[in-house]
RODO-2510 file (C-alpha; in nm, 4 decimals, decimal comma):
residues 529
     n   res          X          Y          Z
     1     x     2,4125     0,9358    -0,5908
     2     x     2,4413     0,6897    -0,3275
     3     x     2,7525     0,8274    -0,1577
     4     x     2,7411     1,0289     0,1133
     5     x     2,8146     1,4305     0,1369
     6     x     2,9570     1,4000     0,4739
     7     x     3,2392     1,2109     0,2907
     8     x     3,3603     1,5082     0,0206
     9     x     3,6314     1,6790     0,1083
    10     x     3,5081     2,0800     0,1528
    11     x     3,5223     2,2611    -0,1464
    12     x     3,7211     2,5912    -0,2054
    13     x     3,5302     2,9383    -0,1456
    14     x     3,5331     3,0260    -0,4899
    15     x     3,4097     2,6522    -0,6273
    16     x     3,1328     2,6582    -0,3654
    17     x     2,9891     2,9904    -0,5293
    18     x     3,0080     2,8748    -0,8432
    19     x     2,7858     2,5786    -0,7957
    20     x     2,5911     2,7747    -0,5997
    21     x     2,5045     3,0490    -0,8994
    22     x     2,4826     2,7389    -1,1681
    23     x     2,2404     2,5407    -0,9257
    24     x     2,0209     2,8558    -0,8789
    25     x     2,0745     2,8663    -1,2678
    26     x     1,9768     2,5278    -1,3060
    27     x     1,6609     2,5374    -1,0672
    28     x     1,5767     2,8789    -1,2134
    29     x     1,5493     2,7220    -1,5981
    30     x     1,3976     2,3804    -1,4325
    31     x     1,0955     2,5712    -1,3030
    32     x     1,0657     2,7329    -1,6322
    33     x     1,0185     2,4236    -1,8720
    34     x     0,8282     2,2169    -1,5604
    35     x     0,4712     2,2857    -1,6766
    36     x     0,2689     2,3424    -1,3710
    37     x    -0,0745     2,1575    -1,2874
    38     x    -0,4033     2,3321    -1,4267
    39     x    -0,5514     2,5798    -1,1188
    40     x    -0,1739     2,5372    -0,9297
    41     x    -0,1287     2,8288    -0,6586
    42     x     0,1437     3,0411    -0,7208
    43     x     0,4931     2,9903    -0,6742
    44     x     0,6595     3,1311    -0,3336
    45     x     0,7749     3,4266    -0,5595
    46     x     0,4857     3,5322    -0,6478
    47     x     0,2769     3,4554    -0,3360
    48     x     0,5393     3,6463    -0,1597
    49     x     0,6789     3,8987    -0,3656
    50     x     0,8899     4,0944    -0,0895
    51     x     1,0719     3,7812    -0,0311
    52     x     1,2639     3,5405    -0,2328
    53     x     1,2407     3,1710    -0,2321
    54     x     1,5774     3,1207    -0,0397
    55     x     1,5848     3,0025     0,3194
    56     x     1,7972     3,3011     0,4363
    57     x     1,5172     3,5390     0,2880
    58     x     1,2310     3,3254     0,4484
    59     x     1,4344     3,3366     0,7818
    60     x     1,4326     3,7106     0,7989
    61     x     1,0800     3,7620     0,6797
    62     x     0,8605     3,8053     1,0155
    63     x     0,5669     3,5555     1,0114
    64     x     0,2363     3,7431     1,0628
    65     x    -0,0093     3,6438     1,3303
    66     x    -0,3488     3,5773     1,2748
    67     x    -0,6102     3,7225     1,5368
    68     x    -0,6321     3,5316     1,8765
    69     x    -0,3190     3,3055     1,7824
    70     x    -0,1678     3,2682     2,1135
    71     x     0,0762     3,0125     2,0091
    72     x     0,4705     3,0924     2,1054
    73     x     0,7890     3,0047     1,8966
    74     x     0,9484     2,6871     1,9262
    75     x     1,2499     2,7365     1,8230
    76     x     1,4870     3,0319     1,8619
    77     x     1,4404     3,1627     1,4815
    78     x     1,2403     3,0321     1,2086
    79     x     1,3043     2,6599     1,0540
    80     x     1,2663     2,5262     0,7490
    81     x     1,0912     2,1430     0,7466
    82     x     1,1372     1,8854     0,4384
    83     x     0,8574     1,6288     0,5051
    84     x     0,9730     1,3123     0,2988
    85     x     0,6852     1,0602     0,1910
    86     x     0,5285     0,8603    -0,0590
    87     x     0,2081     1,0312    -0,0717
    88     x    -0,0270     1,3769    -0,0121
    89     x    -0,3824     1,3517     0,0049
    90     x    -0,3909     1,5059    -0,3166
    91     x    -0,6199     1,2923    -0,6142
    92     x    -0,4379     1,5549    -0,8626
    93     x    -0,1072     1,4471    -0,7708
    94     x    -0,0157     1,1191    -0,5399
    95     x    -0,2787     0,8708    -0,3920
    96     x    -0,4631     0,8867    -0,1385
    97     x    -0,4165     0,7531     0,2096
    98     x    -0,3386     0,7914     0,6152
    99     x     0,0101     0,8530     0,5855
   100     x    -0,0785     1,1486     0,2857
   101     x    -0,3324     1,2843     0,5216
   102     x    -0,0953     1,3411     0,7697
   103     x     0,1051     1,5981     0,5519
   104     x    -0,1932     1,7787     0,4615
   105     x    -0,3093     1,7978     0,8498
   106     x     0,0728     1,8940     0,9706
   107     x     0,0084     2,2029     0,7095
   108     x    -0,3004     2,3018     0,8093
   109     x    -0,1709     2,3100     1,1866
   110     x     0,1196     2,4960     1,1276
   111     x    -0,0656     2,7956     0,8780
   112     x    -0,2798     2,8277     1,1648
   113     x    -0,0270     2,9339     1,3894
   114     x     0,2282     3,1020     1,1555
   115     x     0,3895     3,2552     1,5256
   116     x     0,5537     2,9125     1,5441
   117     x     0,7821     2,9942     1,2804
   118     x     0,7717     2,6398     1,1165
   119     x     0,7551     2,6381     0,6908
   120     x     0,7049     2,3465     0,5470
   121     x     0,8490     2,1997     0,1784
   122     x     0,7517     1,8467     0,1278
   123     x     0,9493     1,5707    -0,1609
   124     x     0,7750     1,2973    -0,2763
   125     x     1,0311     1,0103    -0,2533
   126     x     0,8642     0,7651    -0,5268
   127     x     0,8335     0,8734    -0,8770
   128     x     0,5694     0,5851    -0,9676
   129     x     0,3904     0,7498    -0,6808
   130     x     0,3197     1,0418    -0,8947
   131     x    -0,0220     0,9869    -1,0291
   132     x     0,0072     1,2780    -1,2808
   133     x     0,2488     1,1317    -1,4204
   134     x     0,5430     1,3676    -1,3657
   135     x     0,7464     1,1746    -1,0879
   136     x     1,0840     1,2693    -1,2143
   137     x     0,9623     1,5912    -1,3323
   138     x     1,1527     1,9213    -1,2061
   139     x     0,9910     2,1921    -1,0673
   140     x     0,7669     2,3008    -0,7849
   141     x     0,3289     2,1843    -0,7720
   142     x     0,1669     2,2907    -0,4900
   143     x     0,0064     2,1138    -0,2624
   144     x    -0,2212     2,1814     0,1262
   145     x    -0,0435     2,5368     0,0230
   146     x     0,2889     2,3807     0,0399
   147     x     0,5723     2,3735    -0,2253
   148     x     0,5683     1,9743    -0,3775
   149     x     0,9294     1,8246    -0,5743
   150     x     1,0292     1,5039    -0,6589
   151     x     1,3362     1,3225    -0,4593
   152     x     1,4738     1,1909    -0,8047
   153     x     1,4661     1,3720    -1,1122
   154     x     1,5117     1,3134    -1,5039
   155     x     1,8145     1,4368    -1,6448
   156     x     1,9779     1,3513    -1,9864
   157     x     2,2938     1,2125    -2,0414
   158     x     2,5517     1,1741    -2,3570
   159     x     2,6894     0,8093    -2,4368
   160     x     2,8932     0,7801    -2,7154
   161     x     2,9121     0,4656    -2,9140
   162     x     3,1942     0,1942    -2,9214
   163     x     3,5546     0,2766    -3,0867
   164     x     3,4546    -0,0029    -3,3472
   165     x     3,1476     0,1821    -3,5006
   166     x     3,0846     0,5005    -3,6436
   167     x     3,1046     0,7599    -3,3410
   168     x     2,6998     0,7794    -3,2457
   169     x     2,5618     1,0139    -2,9965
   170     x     2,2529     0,8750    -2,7627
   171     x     2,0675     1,0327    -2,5305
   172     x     1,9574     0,8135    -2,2195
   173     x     1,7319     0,9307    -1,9482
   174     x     1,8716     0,8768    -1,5652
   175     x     1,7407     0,9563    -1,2636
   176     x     1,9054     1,2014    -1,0224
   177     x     1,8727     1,3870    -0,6852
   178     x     2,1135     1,6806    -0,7994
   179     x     1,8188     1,9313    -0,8708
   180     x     1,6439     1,8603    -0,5272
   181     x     1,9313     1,8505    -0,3264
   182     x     2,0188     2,1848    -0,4679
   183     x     1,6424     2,3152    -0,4332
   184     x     1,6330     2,1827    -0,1186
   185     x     2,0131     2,3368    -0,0015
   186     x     1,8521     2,7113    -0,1060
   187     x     1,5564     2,6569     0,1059
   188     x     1,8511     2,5739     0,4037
   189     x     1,6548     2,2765     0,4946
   190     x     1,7012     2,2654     0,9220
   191     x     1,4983     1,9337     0,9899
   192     x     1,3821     1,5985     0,7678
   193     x     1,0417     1,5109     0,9038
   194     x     1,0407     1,1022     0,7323
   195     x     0,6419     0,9940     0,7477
   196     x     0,6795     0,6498     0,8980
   197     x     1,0095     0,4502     0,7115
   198     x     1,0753     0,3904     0,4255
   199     x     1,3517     0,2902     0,2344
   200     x     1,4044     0,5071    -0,0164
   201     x     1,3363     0,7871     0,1861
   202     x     1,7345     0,7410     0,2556
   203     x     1,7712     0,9405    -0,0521
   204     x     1,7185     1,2680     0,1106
   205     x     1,9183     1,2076     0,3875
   206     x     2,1997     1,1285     0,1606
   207     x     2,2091     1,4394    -0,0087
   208     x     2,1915     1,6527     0,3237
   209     x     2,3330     1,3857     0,5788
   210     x     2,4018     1,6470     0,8453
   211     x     2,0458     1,7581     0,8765
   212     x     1,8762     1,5845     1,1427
   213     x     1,5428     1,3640     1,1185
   214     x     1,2423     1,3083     1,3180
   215     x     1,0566     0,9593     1,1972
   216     x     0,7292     0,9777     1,2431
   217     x     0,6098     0,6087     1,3317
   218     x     0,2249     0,6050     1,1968
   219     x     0,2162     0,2594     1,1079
   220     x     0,5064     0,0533     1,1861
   221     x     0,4955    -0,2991     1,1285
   222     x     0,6293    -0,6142     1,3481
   223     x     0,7477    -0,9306     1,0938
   224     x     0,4263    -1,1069     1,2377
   225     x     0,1720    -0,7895     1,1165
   226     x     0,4252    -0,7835     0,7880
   227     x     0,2922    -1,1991     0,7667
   228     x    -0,0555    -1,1030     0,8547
   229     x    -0,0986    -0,8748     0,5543
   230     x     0,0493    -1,0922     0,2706
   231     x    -0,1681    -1,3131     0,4068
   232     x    -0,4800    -1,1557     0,3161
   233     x    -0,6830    -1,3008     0,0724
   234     x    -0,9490    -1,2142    -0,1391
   235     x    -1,2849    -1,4353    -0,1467
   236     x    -1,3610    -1,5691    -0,4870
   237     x    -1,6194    -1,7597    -0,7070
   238     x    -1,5662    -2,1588    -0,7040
   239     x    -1,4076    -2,3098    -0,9980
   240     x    -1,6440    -2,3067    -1,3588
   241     x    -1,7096    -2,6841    -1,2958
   242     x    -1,8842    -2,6406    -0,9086
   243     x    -2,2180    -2,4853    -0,8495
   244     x    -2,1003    -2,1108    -0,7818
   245     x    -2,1920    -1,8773    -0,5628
   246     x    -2,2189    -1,4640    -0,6175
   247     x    -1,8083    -1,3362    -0,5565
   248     x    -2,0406    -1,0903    -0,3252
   249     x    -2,1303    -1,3445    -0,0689
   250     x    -1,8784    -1,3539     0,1982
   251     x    -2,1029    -1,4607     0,4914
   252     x    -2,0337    -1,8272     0,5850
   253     x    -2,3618    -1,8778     0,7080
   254     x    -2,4657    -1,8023     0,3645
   255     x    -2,2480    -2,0124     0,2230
   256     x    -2,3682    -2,3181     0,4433
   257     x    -2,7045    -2,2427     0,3322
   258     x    -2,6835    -2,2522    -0,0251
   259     x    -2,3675    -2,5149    -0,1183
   260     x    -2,3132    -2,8409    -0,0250
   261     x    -1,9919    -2,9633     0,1873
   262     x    -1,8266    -3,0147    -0,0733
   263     x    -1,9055    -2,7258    -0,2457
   264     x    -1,7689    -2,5408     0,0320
   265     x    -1,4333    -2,6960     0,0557
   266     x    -1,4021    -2,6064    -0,3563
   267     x    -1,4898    -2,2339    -0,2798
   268     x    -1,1366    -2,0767    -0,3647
   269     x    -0,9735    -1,7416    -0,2805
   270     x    -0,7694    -1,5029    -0,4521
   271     x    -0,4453    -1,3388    -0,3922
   272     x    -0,5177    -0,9807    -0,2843
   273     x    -0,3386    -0,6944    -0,4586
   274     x    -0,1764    -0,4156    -0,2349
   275     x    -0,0649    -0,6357     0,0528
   276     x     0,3088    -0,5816    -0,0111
   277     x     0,4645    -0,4625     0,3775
   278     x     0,7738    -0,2749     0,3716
   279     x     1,0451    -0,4087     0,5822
   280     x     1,1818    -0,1365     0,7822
   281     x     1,4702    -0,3181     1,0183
   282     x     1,7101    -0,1694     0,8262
   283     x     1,5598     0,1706     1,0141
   284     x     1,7734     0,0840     1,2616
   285     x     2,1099     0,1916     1,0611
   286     x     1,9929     0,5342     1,0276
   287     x     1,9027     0,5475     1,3576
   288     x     2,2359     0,4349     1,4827
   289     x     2,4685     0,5349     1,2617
   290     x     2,3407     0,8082     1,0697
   291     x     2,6413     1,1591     1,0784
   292     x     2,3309     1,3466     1,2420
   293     x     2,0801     1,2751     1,4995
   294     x     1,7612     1,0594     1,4358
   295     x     1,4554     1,0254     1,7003
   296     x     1,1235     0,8656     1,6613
   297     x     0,7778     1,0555     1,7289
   298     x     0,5254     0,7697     1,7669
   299     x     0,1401     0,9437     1,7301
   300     x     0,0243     0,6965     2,0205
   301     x     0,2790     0,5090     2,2333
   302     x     0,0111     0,2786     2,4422
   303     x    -0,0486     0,1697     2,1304
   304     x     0,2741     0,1923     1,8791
   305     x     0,5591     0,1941     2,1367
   306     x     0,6727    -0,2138     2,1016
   307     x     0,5841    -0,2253     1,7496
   308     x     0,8048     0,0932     1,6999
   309     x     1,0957    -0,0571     1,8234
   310     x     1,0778    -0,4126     1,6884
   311     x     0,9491    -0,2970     1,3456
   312     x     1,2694    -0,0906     1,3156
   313     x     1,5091    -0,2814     1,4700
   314     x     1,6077    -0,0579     1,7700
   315     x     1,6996    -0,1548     2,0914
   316     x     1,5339    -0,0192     2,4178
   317     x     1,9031     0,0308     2,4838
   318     x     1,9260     0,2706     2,2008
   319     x     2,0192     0,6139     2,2608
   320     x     1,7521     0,7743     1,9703
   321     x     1,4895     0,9630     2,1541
   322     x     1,1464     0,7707     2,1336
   323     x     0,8237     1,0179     2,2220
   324     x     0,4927     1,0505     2,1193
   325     x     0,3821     1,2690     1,8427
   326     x     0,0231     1,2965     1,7995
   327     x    -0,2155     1,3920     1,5287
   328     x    -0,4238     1,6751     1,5835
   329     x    -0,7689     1,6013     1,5662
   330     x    -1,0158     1,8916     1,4466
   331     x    -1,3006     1,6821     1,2923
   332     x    -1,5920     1,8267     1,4532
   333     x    -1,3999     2,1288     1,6158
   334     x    -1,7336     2,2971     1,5722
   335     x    -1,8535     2,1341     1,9307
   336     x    -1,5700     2,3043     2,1188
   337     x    -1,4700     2,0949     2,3796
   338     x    -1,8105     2,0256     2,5065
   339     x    -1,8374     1,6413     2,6349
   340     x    -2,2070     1,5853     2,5970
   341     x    -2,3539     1,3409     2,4018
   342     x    -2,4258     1,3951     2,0872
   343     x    -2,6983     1,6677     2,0548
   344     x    -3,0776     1,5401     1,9845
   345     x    -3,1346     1,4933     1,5711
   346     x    -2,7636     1,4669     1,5035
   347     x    -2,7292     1,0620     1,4598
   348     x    -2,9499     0,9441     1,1998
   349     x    -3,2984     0,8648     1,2765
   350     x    -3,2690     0,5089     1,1410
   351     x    -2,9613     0,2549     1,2042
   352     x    -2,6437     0,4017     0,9763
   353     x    -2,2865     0,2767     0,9971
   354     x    -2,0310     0,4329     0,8111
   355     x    -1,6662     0,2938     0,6781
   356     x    -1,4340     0,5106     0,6224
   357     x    -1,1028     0,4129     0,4240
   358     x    -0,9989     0,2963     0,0796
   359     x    -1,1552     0,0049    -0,0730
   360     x    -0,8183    -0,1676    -0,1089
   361     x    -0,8011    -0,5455     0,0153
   362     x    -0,5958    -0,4846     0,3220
   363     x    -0,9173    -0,3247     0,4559
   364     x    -1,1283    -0,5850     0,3243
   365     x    -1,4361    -0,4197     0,2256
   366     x    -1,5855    -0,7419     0,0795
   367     x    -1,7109    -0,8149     0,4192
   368     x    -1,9353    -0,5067     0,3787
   369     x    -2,1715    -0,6946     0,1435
   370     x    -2,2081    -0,9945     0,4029
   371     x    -2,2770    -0,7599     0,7097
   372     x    -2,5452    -0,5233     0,4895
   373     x    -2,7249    -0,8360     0,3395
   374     x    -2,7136    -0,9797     0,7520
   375     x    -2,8403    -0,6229     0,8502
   376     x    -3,0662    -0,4853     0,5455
   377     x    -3,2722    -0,2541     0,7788
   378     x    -2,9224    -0,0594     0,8475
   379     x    -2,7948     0,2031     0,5949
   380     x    -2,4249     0,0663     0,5254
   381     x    -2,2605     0,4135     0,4437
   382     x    -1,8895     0,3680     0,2572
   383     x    -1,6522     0,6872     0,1919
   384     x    -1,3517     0,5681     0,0317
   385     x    -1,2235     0,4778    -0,3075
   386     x    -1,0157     0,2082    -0,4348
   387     x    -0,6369     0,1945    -0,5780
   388     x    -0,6622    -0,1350    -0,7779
   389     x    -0,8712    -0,3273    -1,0642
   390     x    -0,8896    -0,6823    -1,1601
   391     x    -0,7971    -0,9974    -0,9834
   392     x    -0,7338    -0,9281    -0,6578
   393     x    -0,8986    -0,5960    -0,5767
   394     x    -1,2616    -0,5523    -0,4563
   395     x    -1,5209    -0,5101    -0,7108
   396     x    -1,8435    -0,3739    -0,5185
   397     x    -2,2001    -0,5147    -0,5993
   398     x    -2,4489    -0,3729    -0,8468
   399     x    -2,6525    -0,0913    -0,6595
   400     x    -2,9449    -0,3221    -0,7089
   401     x    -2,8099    -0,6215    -0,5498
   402     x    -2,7220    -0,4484    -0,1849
   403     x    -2,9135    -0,1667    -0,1902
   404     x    -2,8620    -0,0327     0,1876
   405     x    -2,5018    -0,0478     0,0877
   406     x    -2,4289     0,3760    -0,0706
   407     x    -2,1016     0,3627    -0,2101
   408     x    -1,9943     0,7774    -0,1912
   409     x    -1,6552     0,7021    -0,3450
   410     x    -1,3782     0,9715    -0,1606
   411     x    -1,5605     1,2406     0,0367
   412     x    -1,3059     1,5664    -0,0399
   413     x    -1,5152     1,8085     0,1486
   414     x    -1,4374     1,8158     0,5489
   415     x    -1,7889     1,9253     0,6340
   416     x    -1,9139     1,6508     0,4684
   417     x    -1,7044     1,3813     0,6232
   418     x    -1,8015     1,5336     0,9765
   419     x    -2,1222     1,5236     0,8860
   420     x    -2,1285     1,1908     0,7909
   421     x    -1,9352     1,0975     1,0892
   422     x    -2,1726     1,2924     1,3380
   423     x    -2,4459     1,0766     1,2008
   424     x    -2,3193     0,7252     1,1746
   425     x    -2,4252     0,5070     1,4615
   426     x    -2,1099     0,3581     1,5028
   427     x    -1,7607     0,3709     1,2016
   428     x    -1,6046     0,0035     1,0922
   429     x    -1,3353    -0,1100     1,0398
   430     x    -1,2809    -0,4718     0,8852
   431     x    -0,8928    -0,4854     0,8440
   432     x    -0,6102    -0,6965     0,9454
   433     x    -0,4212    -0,4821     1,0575
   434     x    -0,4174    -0,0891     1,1668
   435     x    -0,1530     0,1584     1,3368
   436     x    -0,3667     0,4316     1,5353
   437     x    -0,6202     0,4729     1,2314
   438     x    -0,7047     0,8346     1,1476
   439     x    -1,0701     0,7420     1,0955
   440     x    -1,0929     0,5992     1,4429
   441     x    -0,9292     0,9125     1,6375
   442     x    -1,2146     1,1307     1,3664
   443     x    -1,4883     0,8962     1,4721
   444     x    -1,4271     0,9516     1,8355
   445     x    -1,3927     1,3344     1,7699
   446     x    -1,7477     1,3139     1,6472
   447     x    -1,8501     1,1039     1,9394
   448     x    -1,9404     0,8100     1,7347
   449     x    -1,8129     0,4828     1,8767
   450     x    -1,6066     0,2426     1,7103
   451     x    -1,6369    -0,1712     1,5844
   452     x    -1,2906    -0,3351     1,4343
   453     x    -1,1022    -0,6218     1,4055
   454     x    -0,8066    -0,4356     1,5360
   455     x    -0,7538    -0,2842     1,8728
   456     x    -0,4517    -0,0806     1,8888
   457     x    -0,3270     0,0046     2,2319
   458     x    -0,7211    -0,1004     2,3457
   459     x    -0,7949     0,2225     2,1654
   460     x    -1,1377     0,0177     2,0312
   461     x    -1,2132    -0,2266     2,3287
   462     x    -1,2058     0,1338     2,5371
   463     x    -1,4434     0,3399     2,3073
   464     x    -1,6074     0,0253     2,0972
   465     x    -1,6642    -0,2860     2,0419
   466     x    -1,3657    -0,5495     1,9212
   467     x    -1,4630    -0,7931     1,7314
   468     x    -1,1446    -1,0247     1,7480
   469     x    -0,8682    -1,0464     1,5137
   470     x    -0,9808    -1,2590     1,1987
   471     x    -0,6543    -1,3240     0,9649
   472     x    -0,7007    -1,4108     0,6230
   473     x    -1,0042    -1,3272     0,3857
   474     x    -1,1841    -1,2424     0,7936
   475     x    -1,4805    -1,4326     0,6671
   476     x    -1,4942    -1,6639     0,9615
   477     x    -1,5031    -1,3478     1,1772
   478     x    -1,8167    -1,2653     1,0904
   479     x    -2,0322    -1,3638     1,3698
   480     x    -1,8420    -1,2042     1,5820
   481     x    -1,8298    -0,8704     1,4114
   482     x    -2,2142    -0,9065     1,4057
   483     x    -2,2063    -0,9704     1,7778
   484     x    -2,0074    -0,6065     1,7762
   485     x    -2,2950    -0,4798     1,5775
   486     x    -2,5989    -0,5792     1,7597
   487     x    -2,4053    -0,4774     2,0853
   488     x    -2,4699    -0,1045     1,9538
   489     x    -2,7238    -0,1186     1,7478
   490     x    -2,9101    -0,1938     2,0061
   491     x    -2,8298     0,0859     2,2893
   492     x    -2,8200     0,3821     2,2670
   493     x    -2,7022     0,4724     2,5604
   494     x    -2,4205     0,2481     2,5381
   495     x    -2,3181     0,4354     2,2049
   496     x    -2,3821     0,8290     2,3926
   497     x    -2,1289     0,6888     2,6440
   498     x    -1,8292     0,5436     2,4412
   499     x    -1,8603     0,8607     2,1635
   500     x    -1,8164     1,0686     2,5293
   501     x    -1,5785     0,9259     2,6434
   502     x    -1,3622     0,8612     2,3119
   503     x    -1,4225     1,2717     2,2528
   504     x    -1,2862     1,3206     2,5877
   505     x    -0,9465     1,1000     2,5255
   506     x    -0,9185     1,2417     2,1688
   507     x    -0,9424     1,6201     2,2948
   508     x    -0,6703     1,5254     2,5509
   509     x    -0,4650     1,3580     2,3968
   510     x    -0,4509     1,4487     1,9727
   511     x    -0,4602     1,8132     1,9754
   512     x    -0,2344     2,1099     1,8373
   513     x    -0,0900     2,2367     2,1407
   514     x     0,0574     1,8413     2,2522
   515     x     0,1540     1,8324     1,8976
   516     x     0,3749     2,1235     1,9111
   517     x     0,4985     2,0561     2,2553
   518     x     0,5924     1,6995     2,1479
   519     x     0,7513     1,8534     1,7822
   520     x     0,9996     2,0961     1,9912
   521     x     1,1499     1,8705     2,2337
   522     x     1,2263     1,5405     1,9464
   523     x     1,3370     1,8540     1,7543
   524     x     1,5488     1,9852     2,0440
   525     x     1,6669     1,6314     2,0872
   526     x     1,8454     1,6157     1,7414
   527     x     1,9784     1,9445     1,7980
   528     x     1,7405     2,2351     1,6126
   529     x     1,6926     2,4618     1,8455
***
């Protein structure tokens, strides 16, 4: 499996057909015994029943236009796109995260404007990312509308047993990319679209090394911000044999108040689980080296252009094409493009903060508690869930204990989210370490201002307050985040302004028609045209 195609010698007309009738064979009969998800949506066959699921069908098949879609073609006849990750956005099926969200917004854009002439298939590259547990399952889900595989598939095998005992048959389960690379061959894959790097996202490239690749760099990681987030720690109750102190209680001023020095120095931490960083250097192969054409769409280059290049090992020198490729923002599209302030009775009447993201350690929500124990006349609003149990994963408080701290657990509904977002005083963010976070781009869509610990590109320090970078557990950062805090809790007018002008950058800068724009030339660059 990990040869490479380009390297077989071209088979003979008649050999070529006949793998092509016992692949179709083989996907045909895979699709069949894959049991689909509960409440699936139908397969392409039966969604489009004039058409059949190859790529040469979909080519000729004219895309219909919905009503006031003014958007052109990019390309000179319809493509087919494989977007290659690790997760979807979908709770049913992978976990949940930035770089899943980005598949499911990439859909949405590109059903909107079906005159582009863009379909979409996406392949999950990691089976143990499959929370479903079908990762090496054949056969199509469906997911944002989209057709879902797996990169590597089961498949059984025969070993027979030595010459010295009775001849035995076994079966043995191995892992394969034979069925996807022949799904994805039928669907004439014209473009790889690889969300951010990742290693085993090589697997699709082998199996189709001539088609090209666009990397998307969301979050690409320098060996320092790699150091950073092993680093992080999670805060945790002082041995049996001290006086201890609630796991809760993060705020070092509470701390102080209630343990002696050497109490204090006793007060341990724990490893935090989740903080493994991918190294991606070895990007920088593929980029070079790879029998087709790779560039690199970064979604914000003031803020991911170094990083890009140092976090996979390319050299300004390079030849790879390096643009921007932005998100595209529709949070609260219902305001148009109006820059006013928010209007009168949209932010809450009383002081509420929202935090938006998973309640995995790298964000390190345990600062939460400290901040709404400082702050107990503010509504601490958190929409996100959390990946891990146990040692080294954030256990929340009792209700009772914090109660201006409303844990909503993951908001699905988009209305609800921009609602939330509308009326939050200000979002925060507590982490380490962030690429250009969705949640802040959202936030300033909703023209609600921004405190972190991260600035990325001066994306916060422009439209919020930065708080410093705080490695570690970020306990000792804490009286500077509350500086952040009482900065905009306390005016208003200072808020209306930053939400203004972070709608204003947003609308410029993250929106469909830059996205397509940006998508056609790095696609032109590799050569689909």
């Amino acid at each position: 499996d990990g040869s490479s195609r380009g390297s077989r010698p071209e088979l003979p007309m008649v050999a070529r057909s006949l793998f092509a009738i016992a692949a179709a064979t083989w996907w045909a009969a895979a699709v069949v015994v894959a049991q689909p998800r509960p409440g699936r949506e139908p397969t392409l066959d039966e969604a489009l029943p004039t058409t059949t699921t190859s790529g040469a069908a979909r080519r000729t098949t004219t895309p219909t236009t919905t009503p006031g879609d003014d958007a052109a073609p990019l390309f000179s006849r319809a493509i087919t796109v494989a977007v290659v990750a690790n997760e979807f956005f979908d709770r049913s099926v992978t976990r949940m995260g930035g770089f899943g969200f980005s598949t499911r917004m990439i859909s949405d854009v590109f059903r909107r404007h079906p005159a582009i002439g863009v379909d979409l298939v996406f392949v999950l590259a990691a089976a143990h990312d499959r929370v479903d547990g079908n990762g090496t399952a054949p056969g199509e889900v469906w997911v944002h509308g989209r057709p879902l595989i797996n990169l590597r598939t089961t498949t059984t095998t025969t070993r027979v047993g030595s010459s010295s005992a009775p001849t035995k048959k076994k079966t043995a389960a191995a892992l394969t990319t034979e069925w996807a690379q022949a799904y994805l061959e039928a669907k004439r894959v014209d473009l790889f679209l690889f969300i951010d790097y990742r290693k085993n996202y090589l697997d699709a490239h082998r199996m189709l090394p001539d088609v090209p690749i666009i990397i998307w760099a969301r979050d690409p990681r320098t060996q320092r911000q790699r150091k950073l987030i092993k680093r992080i720690t999670v805060p945790g109750a002082p041995p049996p044999t001290t006086t201890t102190l609630p796991h809760t209680t993060t705020d070092t001023t509470a701390v102080a108040s209630s343990s002696s020095p050497q109490q204090q120095q006793q007060h341990h931490v724990v490893k935090a689980q989740g903080t493994s960083a991918p190294d991606a250097r070895h990007a920088r192969r593929l980029i070079e080296h790879a029998p087709t054409k790779v560039a690199i769409g970064m979604t914000w280059g003031p803020a991911l252009r170094d990083r890009t290049l140092e976090a996979y090992n390319v050299s300004s020198s390079s030849n790879a094409t390096v643009d921007d490729l932005p998100n595209v923002i529709a949070t609260c599209a219902d305001d148009g493009e109006r820059l006013e302030p928010k209007p009168r009775g949209t932010e809450a009447a009383t002081p509420e903060v929202l935090f938006l993201a998973r309640l995995d350690p790298y964000k390190r929500p345990w600062l939460l508690v400290a901040l709404a124990r400082a702050y107990p006349h503010v509504t601490f609003v958190v929409a996100g869930q959390s990946h891990f149990r146990g040692s080294g994963a954030f256990e929340p408080p009792a209700p009772d204990e914090v109660p201006n701290l409303v844990f909503l657990g993951h908001v699905a509904s988009e209305a609800e989210k921009a609602d939330r977002l509308a009326r939050a005083w200000f979002i925060v963010n507590l982490s380490v370490h962030e690429g250009v976070a969705i949640s802040f781009l959202e936030a300033l869509h909703c023209r609600t201002p921004i405190v972190a610990t991260v600035d990325p590109g001066g994306l916060v320090s422009s439209y919020g307050e930065f708080a410093g970078d705080w490695p570690g557990d970020g306990t000792a950062g804490l009286p500077a985040i509350k500086q952040a805090f009482d900065a905009l809790l306390t005016s208003p007018d200072r808020r209306a302004e930053l939400g203004v002008a972070g709608r204003k950058h947003v609308l410029e800068t993250h929106n469909a028609r830059r996205f397509f724009d940006k998508f056609a030339s790095l696609a032109h660059a590799v050569g689909v045209r």
